[in-house]
C-alpha positions in Angstrom: -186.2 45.1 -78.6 -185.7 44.8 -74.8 -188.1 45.5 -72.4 -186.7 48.2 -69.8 -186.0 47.0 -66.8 -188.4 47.4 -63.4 -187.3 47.3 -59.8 -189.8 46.5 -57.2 -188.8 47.6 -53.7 -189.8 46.0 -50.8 -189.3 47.6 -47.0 -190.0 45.2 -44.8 -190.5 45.0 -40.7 -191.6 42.3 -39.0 -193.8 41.3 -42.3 -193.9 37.7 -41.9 -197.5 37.7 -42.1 -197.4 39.3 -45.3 -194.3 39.2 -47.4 -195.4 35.3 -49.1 -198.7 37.4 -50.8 -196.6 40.5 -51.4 -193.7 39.0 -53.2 -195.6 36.3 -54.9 -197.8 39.3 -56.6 -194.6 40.6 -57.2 -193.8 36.7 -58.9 -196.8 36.8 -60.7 -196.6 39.9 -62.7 -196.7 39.5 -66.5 -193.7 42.0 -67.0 -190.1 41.0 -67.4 -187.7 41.8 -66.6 -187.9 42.5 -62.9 -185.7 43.1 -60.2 -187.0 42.3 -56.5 -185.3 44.1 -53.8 -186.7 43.5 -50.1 -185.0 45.3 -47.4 -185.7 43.6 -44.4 -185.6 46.7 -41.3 -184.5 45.0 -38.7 -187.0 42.5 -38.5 -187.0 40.1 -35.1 -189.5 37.4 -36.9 -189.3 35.1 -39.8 -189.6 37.8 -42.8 -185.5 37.3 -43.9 -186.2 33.4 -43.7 -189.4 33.7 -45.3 -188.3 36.0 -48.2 -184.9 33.8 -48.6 -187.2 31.1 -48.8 -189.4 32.4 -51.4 -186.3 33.7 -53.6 -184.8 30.1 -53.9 -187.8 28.9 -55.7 -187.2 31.6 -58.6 -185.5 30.6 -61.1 -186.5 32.9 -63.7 -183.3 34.8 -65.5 -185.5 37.6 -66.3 -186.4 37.8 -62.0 -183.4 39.2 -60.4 -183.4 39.1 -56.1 -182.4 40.9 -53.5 -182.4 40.6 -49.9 -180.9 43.5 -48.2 -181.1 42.8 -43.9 -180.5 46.1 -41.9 -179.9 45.5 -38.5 -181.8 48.1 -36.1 -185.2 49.2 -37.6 -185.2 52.9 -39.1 -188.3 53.5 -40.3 -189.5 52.8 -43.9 -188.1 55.7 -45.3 -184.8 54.9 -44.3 -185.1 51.4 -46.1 -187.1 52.8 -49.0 -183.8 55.0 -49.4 -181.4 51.9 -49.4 -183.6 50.1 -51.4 -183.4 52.7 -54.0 -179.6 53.1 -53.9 -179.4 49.6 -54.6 -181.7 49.4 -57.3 -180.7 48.9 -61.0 -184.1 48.7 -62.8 -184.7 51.3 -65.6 -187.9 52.1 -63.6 -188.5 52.0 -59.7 -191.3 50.8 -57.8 -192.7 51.1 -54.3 -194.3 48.4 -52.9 -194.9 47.9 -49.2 -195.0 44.8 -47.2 -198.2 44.4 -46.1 -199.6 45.0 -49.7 -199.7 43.0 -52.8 -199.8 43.9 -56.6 -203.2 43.1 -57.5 -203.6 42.7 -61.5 -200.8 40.8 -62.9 -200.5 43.4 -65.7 -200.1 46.5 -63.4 -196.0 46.7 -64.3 -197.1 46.6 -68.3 -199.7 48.9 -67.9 -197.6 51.3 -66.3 -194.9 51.1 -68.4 -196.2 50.4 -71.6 -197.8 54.0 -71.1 
């Protein structure tokens, strides 16, 4: 039996500071199989280099990546919103920036019950 599927989006503006911890806990979650989808809102530092960066070393096939780049920032909503319209993940997560996942089961606890 398959495991369903979880996307994990990411809004993102001007996170470089952050993003590395955030997707890594992201990385690190027991549960597969995951989608990332970062959606960088129009970010003027390193956060789409960063993030690019960071996807490269994944080469899980049960990890699929995203990196979505807006060009003029719109708010968090706005790129929560694209985010979801791009997700294709049974189940959808919200998981800001500047914040990191942190128990590695959280994504099995959640959808196990």
């Amino acid at each position: 039996m398959n495991n369903p599927s979880v996307s994990i989006v990411i809004p993102a503006y001007n996170a470089e500071l952050f993003i590395n911890d955030c997707v890594n806990s992201v990385i690190n979650q027991s549960y597969r199989p995951i989608e990332i989808i970062v959606v960088n809102d129009g970010s003027t530092d390193s956060t789409s280099r960063i993030t690019n960066e960071l996807f490269e070393k994944i080469s899980e096939p049960d990890i699929e990546k995203k990196l979505i780049f807006l060009k003029e920032n719109n708010g968090a909503a706005n790129a929560l919103n694209i985010g979801f319209s791009c997700a294709t993940g049974d189940y959808i997560c919200w998981l800001s920036a500047d914040d990191m996942f942190i128990r590695n089961d959280k994504l099995s606890l959640q959808v196990v019950n």
